[in-house]
N, C-alpha and C positions, 0 to 999 in steps of 0.2 A: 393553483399550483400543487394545493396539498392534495390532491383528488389525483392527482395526474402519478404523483410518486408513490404513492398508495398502490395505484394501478400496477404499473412496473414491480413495487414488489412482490404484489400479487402474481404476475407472471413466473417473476424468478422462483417464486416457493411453486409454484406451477410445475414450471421447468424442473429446479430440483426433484421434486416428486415422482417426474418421468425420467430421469436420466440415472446411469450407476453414480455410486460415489465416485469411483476415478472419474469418473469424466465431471464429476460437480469438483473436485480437488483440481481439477486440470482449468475449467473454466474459474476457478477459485472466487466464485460463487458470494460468497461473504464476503470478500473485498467490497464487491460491486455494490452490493448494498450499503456499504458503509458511504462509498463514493455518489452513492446516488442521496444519501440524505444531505452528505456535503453541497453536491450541486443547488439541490431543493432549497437550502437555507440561503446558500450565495445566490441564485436564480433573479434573488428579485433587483438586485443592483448589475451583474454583470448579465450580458448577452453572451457572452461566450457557454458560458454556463447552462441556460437556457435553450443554446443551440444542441450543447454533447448528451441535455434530460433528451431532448427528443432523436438524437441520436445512440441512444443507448434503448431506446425505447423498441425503435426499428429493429436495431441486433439483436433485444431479448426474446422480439414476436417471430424473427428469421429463425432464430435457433429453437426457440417452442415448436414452430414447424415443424423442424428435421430432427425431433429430439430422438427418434426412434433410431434414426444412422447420426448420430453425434461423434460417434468413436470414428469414423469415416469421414467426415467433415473435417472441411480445413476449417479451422478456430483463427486462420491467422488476422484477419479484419478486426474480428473480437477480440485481443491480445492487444492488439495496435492501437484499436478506440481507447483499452484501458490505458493505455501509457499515456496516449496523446490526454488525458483526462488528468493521471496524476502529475505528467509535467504539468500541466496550467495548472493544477491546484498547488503544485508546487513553487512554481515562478510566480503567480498572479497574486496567490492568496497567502503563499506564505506558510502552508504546510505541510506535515511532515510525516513519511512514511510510518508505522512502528518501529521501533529498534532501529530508526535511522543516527541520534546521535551514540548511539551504544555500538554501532559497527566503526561510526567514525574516531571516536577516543577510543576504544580500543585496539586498534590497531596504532593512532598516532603513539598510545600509551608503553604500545610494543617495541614501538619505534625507536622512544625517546629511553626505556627502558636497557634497551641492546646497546645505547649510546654509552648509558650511563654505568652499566653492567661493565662494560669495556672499560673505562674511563675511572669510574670511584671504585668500584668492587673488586676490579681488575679476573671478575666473572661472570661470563656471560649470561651463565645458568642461574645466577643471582638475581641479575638486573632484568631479564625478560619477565618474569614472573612479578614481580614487585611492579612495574611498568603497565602490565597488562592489567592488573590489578587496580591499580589506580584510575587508567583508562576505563575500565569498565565502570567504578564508582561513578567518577564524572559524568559519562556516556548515561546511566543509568535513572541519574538526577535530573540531567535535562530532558530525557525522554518524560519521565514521572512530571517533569515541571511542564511540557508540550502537551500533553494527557490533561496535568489540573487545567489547563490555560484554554484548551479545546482545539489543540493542532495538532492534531491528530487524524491521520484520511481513516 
């Protein structure tokens, strides 16, 4: 299995090589690798897993192919594979985007801030910022706590 995702990365730094940056930012490139070591480590217990290394494998040798017309290429397959990839790593296994809890408390943060701005401050201008603030520490803690713990895609 370690031989096999070794392989794949070696394509992608491949791929990378022959393609412009926008089009490596567009395929966002570095995600995938991260996502491909995740698979590699879960692979040996889940089949799902096992099935999206060697389907991620096929799209990286399709798109090594056409790297020359990449910018002309529909990417949408490859887009698709990645989501279908991070939802199951997300439902299956349990983890979690970057800055996924830091989008989620802060906004609740704003939320609860405009509440309270209205309510104790009787300013709005007060309570958003102090709210957002808060939101963002919290958010900010569980990410750094999802990162020590290794749930992190």
């Amino acid at each position: 299995m370690e031989k096999q995702i070794d392989e794949i990365k070696a394509m992608i730094r491949t791929l990378r090589s022959n393609i412009s940056i926008n089009s490596s930012k567009r395929l966002d490139l570095d995600k995938c690798e991260r996502m491909i070591d995740r698979l590699g480590s879960l692979s040996v217990s889940c089949k799902k897993c096992q099935q999206y290394l060697l389907e991620v494998k096929d799209t990286i040798k399709q798109l090594e192919s056409n790297a020359d017309r990449i910018e002309k290429l529909e990417i949408k397959p490859y887009k698709k594979l990645m989501n279908d990839i991070i939802s199951h790593l997300q439902k299956e296994h349990k983890l979690v985007t970057e800055g996924f809890y830091l989008s989620i408390y802060m906004s609740v943060g704003m939320s609860l801030g405009l509440v309270f701005g209205l309510t104790i401050f009787d300013n709005i201008a007060l309570g958003l910022p102090i709210g957002m603030c808060i939101g963002i520490a919290i958010g900010a803690s569980l990410d750094a706590d999802a990162k020590k713990k290794g749930k992190i895609i």
